[in-house]
N, C-alpha and C positions, 0 to 999 in steps of 0.2 A: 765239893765236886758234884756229890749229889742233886744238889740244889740247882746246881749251875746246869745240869743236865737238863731238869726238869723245867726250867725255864726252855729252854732251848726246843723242847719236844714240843710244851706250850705254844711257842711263837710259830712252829711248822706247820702245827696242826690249827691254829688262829687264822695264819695265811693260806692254809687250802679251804677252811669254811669260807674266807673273804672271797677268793678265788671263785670258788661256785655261785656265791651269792652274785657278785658281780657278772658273771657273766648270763645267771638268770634275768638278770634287772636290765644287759642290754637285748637279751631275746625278746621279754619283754617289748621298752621300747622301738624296738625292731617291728613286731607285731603291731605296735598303735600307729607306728610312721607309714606302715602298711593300709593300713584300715583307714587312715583318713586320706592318704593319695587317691585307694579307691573311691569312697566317699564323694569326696573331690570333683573326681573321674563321675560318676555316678550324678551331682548333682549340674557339672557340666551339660552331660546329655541332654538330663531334664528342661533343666534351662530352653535346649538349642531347638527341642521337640514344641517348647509353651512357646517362642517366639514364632516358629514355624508354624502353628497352629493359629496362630494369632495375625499373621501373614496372608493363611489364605480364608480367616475368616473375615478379613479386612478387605479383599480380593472381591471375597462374594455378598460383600454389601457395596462396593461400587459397582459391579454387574446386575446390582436390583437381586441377586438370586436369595433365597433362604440361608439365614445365617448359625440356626440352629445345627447340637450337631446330634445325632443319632447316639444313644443312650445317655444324652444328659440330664444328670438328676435333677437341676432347677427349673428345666422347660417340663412342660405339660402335653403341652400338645405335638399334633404328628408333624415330622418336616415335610 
């Protein structure tokens, strides 16, 4: 009977450590599914800003105007 207890206590106290553990491991991925939607999100923007950029400095080489832009580190000289 003893035994039979002691198994018993074993498997309760086996399934609350499971218990916890699992629902750290969905917080967890809960957090990563977060972080790359942001990410995502974040590398969307950038995207929409380089094609937008790239738009009006296409814009201002068919109006003949200067295509440099103000703080760019490859160009040297003034716009």
């Amino acid at each position: 009977m003893a035994l039979a207890q002691f198994f018993t206590t074993f498997d309760k106290r086996r399934t609350v450590v499971l218990e916890a553990i699992s629902d750290k491991i969905g917080t967890v991925l809960a957090l990563i599914a977060s972080l790359n939607e942001q990410s995502t999100a974040n590398t969307t923007i950038e995207n929409a800003q380089l094609r937008k950029n790239a738009w009006k400095n296409a814009e201002k080489n068919s109006t003949g105007q200067s295509t440099c832009m103000d703080g760019d580190p490859i160009r040297t000289e003034k716009c």
